[in-house]
SESELUM-836973 format. One line per 10 residues: their letters; for each residue x, y, z of N, C-alpha, C, O. Coordinates in Angstrom, 3 decimals, decimal comma, padded with zeros to 6 digits. Example, Ala and Ser with C-alpha at 12.3 -4.5 7.8 and 13.67 -1.06 7.14 Angstrom:
BEGIN
as	013,190/-005,690/007,800/012,300/-004,500/007,800/013,200/-003,300/007,800/014,236/-003,319/008,465 | 012,850/-002,250/007,080/013,670/-001,060/007,140/012,900/000,030/007,870/013,409/001,138/008,039;
END
This chain:
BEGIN
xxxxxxxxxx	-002,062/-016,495/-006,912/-001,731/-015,103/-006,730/-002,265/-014,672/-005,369/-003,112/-015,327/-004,762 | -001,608/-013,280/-004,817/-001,823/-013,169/-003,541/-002,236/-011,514/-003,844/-001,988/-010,860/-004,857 | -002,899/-011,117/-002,688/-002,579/-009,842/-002,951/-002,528/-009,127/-001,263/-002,907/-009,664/-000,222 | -001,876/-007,646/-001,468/-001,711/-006,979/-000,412/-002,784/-005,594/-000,383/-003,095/-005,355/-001,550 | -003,208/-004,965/000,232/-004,342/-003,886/000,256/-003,541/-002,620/000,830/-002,895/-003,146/001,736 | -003,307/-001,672/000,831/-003,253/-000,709/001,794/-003,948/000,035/001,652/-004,298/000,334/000,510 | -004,544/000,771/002,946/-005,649/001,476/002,738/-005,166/002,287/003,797/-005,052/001,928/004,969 | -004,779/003,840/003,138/-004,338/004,758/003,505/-005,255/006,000/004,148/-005,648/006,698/003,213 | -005,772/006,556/005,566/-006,780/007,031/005,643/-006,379/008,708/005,188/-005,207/009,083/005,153 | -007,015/009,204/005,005/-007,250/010,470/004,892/-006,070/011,650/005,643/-006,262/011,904/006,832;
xxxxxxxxxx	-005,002/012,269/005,002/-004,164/013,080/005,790/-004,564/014,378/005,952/-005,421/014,869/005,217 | -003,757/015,309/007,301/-004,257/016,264/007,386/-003,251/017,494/006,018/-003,578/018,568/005,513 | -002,498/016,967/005,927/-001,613/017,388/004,488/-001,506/016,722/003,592/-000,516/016,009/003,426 | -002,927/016,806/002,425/-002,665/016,078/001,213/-001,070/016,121/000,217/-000,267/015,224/-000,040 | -001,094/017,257/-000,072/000,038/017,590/-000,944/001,484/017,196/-000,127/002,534/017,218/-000,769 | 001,486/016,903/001,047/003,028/016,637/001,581/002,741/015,072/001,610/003,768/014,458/001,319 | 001,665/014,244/001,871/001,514/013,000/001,489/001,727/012,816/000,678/002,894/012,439/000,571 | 000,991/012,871/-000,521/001,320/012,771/-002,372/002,840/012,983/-002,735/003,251/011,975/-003,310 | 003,683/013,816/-002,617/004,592/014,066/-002,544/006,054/013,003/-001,919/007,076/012,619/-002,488 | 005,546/012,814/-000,565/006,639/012,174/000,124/006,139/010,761/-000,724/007,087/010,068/-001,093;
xxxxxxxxxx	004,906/010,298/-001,045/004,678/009,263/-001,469/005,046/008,426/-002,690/005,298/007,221/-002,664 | 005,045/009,384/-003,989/005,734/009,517/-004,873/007,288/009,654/-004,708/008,010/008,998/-005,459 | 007,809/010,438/-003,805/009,387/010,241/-003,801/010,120/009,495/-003,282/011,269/009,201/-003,613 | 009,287/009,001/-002,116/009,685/008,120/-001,402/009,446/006,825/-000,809/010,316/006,103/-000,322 | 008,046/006,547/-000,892/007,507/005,684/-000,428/007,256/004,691/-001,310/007,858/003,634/-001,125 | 006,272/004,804/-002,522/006,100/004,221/-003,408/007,553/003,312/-003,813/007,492/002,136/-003,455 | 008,895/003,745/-004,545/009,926/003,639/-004,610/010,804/002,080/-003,661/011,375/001,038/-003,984 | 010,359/002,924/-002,187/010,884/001,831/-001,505/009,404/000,826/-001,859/009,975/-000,124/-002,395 | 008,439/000,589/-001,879/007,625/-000,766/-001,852/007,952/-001,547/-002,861/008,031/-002,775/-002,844 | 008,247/-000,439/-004,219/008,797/-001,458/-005,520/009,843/-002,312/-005,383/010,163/-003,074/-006,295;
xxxxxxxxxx	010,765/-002,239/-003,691/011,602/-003,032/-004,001/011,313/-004,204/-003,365/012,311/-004,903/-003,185 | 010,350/-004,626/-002,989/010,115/-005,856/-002,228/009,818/-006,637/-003,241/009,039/-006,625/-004,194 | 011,033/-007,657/-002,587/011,539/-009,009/-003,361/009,589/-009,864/-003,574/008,560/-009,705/-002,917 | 009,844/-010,535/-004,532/008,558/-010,880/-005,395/007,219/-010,087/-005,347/006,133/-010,540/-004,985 | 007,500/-008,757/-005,798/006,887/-008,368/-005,870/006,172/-008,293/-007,593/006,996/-008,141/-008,495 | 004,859/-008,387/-007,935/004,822/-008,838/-009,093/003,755/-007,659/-010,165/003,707/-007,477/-011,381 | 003,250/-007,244/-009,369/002,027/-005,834/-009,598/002,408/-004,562/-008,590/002,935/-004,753/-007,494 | 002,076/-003,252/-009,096/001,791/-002,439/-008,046/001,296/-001,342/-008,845/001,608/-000,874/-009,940 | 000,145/-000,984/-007,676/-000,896/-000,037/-008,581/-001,649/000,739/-007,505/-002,275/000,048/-006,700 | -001,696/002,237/-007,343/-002,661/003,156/-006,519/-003,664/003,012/-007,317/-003,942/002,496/-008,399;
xxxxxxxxxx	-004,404/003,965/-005,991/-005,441/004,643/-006,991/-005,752/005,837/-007,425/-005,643/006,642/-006,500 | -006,022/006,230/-008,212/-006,109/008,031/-008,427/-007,261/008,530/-007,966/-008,105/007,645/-007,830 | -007,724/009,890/-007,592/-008,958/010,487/-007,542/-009,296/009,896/-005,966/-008,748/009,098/-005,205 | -010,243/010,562/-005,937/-010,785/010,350/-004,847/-011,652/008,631/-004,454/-012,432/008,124/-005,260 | -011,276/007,936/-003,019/-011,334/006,706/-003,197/-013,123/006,631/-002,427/-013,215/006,845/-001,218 | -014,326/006,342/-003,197/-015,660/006,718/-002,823/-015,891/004,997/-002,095/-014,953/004,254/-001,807 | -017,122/004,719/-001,948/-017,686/003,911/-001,364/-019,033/003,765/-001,700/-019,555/004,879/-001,747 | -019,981/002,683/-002,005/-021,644/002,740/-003,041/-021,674/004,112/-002,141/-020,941/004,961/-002,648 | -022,263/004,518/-001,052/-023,039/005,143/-000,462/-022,011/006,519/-000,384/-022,224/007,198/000,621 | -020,992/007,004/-001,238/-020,216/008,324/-000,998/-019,032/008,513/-000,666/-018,299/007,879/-001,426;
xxxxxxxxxx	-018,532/009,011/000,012/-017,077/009,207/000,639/-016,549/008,219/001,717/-017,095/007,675/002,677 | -015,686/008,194/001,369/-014,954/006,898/002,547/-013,486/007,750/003,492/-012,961/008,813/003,161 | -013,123/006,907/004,653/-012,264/007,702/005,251/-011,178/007,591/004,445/-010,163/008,170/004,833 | -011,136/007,034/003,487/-009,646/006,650/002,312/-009,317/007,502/001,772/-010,178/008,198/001,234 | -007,557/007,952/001,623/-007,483/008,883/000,507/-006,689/007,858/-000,659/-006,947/008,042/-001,849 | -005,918/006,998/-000,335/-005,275/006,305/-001,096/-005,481/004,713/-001,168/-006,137/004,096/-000,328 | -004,956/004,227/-002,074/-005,219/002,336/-001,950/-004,141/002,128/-002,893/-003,884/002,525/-004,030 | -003,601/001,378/-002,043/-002,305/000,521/-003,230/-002,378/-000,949/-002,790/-002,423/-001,425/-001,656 | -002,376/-001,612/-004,147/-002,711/-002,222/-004,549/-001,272/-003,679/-005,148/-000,800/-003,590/-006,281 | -000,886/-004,665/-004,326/000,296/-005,383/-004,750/000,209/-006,538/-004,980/-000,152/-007,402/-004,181;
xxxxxxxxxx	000,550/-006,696/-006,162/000,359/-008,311/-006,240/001,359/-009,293/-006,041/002,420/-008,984/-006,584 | 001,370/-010,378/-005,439/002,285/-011,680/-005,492/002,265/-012,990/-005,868/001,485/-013,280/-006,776 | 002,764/-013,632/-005,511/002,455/-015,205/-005,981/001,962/-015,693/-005,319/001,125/-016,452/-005,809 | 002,058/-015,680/-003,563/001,543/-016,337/-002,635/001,719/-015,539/-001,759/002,535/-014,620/-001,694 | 000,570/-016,032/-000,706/000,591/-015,294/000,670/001,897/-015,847/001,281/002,066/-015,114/002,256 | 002,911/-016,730/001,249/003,754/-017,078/001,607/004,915/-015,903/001,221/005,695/-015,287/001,947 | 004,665/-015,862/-000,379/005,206/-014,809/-000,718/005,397/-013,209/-000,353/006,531/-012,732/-000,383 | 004,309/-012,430/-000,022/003,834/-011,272/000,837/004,334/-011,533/002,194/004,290/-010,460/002,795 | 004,763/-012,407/002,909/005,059/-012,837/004,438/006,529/-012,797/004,017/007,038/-012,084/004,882 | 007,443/-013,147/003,211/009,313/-013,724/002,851/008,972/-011,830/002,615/009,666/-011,056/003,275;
xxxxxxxxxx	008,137/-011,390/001,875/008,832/-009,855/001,245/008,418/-009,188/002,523/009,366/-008,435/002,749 | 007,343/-008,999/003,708/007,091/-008,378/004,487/008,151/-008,447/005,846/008,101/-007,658/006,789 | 009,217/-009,702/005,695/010,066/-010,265/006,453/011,458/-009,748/006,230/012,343/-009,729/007,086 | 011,590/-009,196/004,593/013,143/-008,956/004,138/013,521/-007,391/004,990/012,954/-006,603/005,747 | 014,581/-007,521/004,445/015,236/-006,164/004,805/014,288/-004,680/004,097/014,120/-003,647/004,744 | 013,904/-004,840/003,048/013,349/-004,129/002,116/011,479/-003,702/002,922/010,852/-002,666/003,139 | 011,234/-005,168/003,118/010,054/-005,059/003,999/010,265/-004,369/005,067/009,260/-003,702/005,314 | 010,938/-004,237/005,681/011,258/-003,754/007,575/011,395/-002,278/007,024/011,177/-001,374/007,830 | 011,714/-001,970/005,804/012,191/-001,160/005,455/010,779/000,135/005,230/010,475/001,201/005,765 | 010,246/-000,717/004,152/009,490/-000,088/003,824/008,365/000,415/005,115/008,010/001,594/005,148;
xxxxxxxxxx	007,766/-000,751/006,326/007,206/-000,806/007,085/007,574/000,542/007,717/006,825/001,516/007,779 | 009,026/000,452/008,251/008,709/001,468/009,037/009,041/003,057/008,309/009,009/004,025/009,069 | 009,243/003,200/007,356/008,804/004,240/006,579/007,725/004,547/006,816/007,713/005,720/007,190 | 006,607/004,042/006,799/005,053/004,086/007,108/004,948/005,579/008,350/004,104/006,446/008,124 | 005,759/005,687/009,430/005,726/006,573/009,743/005,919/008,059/009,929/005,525/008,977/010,648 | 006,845/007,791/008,764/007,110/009,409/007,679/006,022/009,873/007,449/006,176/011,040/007,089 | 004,896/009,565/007,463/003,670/010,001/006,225/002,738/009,882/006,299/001,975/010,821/006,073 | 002,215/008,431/006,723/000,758/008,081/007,188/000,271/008,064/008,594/-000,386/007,192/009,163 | 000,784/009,356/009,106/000,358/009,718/010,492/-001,365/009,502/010,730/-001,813/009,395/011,871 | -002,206/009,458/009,576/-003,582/009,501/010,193/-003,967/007,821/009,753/-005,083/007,313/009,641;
xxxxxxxxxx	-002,823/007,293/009,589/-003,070/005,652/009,525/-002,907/004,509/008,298/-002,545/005,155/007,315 | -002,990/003,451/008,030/-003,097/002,630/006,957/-003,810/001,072/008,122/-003,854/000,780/009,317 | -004,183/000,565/006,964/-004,502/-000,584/006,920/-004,676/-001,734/006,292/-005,629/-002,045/005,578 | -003,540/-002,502/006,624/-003,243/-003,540/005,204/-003,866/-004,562/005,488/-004,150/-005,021/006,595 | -004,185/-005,095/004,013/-005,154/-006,342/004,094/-004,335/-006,893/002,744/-003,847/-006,346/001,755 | -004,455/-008,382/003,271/-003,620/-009,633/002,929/-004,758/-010,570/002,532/-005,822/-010,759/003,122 | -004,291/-011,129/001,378/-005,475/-012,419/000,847/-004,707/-013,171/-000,388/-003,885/-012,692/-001,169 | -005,287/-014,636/-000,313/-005,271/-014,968/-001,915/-006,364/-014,967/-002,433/-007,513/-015,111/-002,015 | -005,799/-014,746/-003,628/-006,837/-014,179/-004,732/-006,521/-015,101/-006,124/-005,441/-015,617/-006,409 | -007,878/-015,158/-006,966/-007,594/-015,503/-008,262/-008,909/-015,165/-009,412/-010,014/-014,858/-008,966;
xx	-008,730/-015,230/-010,515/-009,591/-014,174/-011,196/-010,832/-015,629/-011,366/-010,720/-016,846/-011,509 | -011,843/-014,764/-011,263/-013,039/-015,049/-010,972/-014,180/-015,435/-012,214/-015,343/-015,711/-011,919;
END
């Protein structure tokens, strides 16, 4: 299994983020081909020591990092990518790994 991170920083318009995110964004990521999990997070995203610059984290799972690279490559991927600039004007940062339960 693979997984993908996004780590969405902090907007200066929560409610038009949440919003476009749910209608639109989220939507298009579900369609990337092998895609196998997908999961935010709710509430506020803390850190041991308090607040973090994060407002959001989504969370995708795959089969392989090979896999996350064919879906980040499709039409759907290009797709979703540059959507990214509808919304997350104060940034994201994706993080890529394999993973397996521990």
């Amino acid at each position: 299994m693979a997984q993908l991170v996004a780590l969405y920083k902090t907007p200066s318009d929560p409610k038009a983020f949440d919003e476009y995110y749910a209608s639109t964004h989220a939507p298009l990521a579900k369609t990337l081909p092998g895609l196998r999990r997908y999961e935010i997070s709710t509430g506020p995203v803390a850190t041991a020591s308090g607040d973090s610059p994060y407002y959001l984290v989504a969370l995708l799972e795959f089969d392989s990092m090979e896999a996350i690279k064919t879906a980040l490559n499709s039409p759907e991927g290009q797709k979703t990518a540059g959507d990214l600039a509808n919304f997350a004007q104060a940034g994201v940062e994706l993080l890529m790994f394999d993973a397996k339960e521990a």
